[in-house]
C-alpha positions as CSV (number, residue, x, y, z in Angstrom):
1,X,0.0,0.0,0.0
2,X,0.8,3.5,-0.8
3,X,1.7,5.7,1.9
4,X,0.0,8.8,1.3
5,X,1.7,11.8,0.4
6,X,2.9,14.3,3.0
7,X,1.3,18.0,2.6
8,X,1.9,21.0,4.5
9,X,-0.6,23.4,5.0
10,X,-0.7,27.3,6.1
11,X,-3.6,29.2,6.2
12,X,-5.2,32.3,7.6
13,X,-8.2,34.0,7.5
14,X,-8.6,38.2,7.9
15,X,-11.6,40.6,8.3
16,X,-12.2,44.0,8.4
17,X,-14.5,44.9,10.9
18,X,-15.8,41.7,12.3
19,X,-18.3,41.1,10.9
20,X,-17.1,42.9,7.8
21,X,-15.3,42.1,4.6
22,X,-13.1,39.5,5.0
23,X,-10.9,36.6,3.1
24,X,-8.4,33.6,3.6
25,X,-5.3,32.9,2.2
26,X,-3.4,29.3,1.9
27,X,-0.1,28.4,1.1
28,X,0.3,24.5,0.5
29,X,3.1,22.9,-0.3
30,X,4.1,19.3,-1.2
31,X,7.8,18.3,-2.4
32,X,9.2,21.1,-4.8
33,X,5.4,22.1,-5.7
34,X,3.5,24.9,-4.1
35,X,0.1,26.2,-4.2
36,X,-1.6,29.7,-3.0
37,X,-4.8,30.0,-2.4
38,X,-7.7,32.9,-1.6
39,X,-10.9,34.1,-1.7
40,X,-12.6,37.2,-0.7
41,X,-16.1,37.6,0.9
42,X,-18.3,41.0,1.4
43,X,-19.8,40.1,4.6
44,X,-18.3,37.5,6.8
45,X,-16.5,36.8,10.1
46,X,-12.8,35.7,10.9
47,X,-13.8,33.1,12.6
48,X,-15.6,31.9,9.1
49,X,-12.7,32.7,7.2
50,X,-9.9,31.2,9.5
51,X,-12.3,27.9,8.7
52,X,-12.8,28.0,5.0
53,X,-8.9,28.8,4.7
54,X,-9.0,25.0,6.1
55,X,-11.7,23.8,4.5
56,X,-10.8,24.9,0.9
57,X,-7.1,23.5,1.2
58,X,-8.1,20.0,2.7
59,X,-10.8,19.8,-0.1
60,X,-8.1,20.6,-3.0
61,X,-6.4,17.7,-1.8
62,X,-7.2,14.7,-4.8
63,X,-6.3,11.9,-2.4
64,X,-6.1,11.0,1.4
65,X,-3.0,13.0,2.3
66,X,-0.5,13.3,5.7
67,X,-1.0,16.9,6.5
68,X,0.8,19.4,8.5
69,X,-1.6,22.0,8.9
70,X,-0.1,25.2,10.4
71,X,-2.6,28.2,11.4
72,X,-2.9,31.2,14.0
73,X,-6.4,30.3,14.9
74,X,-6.7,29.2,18.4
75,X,-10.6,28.7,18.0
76,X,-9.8,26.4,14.9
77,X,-7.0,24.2,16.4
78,X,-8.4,24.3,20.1
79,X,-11.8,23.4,19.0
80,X,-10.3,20.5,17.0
81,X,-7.2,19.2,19.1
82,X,-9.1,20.0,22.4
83,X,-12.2,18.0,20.8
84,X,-14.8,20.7,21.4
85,X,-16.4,20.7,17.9
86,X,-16.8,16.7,18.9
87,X,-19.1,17.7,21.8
88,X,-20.6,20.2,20.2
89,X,-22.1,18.1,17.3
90,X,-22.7,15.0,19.7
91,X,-24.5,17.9,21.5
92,X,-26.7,19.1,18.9
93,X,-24.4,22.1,18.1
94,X,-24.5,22.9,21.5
95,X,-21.5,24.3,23.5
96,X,-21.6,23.1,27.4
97,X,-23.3,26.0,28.4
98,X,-26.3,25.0,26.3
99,X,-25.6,28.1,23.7
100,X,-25.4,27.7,20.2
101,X,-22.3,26.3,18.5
102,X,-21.3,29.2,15.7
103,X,-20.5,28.3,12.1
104,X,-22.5,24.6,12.0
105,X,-22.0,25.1,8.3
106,X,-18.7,25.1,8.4
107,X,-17.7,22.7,11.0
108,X,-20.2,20.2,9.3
109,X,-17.9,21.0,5.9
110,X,-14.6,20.1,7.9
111,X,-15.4,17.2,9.7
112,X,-15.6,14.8,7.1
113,X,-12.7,16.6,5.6
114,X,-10.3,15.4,8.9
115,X,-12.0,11.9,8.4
116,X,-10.3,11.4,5.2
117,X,-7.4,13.1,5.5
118,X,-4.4,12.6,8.9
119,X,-4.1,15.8,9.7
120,X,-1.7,17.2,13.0
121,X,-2.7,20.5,13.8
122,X,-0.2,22.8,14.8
123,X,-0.7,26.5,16.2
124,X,1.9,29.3,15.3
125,X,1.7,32.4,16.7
126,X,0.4,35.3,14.3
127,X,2.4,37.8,13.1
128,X,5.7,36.9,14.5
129,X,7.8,36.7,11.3
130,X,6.9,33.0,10.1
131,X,7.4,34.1,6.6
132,X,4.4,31.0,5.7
133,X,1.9,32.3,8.1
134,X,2.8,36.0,7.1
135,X,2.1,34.9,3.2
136,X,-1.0,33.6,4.3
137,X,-2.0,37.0,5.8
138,X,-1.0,39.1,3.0
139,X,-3.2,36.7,0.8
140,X,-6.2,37.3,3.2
141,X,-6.2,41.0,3.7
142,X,-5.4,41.5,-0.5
143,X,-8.5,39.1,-0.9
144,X,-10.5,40.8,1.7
145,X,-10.2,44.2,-0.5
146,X,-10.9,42.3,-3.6
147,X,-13.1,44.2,-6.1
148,X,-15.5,40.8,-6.7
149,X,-16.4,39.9,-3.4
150,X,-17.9,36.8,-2.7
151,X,-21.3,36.4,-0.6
152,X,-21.0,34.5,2.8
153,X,-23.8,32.6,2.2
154,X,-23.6,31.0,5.7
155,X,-22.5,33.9,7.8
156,X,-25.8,34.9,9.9
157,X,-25.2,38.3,9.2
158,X,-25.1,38.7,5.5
159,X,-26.7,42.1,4.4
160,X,-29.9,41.3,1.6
């Protein structure tokens, strides 16, 4: 048997105002190859962004891949290596204090995503000169001030 390949991942996710205009950026890189990725959105959350940076690079992946995902989000990687989004979905998309889990839509997206996929999250500390992590930011903010913005369909807050 094959043993998959060995990806690593960098992603980000920015907005301006919050909620606000926002967008992602990912840098992925396997062997000599590398990919960037982004997307900018007119009304959204970074929170949602930092999550579709993760989501969109797992599901670019065209087979089950070893991935090193790097990001600055603390609510992505503690909600994942801490197991929260576990109880929250065994809970009904409840968080322990009975309130509603935020971004279902998203979670529910990247969930089967780490089922097919070996992924180690790994948290790096934001704007402290990791010149991957920086990359990823520049790619976010530039996307966030796109002139085609994307609509959030998910984000509660979208403007009609």
């Amino acid at each position: 048997m094959n043993k998959p390949s060995q990806v690593i991942i960098y992603t980000d996710g920015a907005c301006s105002g919050n909620p606000g205009p926002g967008g992602y950026g990912v840098v992925m890189m396997h062997g000599d190859h590398r990919r960037e990725l982004s997307a900018g959105y007119r009304l959204t959350t970074n929170n949602r962004m930092e999550l579709l940076a993760v989501i969109t690079a797992l599901q670019t992946l065209k087979q089950p891949c070893a991935v090193t995902l790097y990001s600055d989000s603390k609510y992505v990687i503690d909600a994942i290596t801490q197991r929260w989004v576990y109880g929250w979905q065994q809970r009904g998309w409840r968080k322990s204090d009975k309130s509603p889990a935020l971004n279902v839509d998203l979670w529910e997206q990247l969930l089967p995503l780490l089922k097919r996929h070996t992924v180690t999250f790994q948290w790096v500390r934001g704007h402290s000169a990791n010149v991957e992590n920086e990359r990823c930011d520049f790619l976010a903010v530039q996307a966030a001030k796109g002139p085609e913005l994307l609509v959030d369909e998910g984000c509660s807050k979208v403007a009609a």
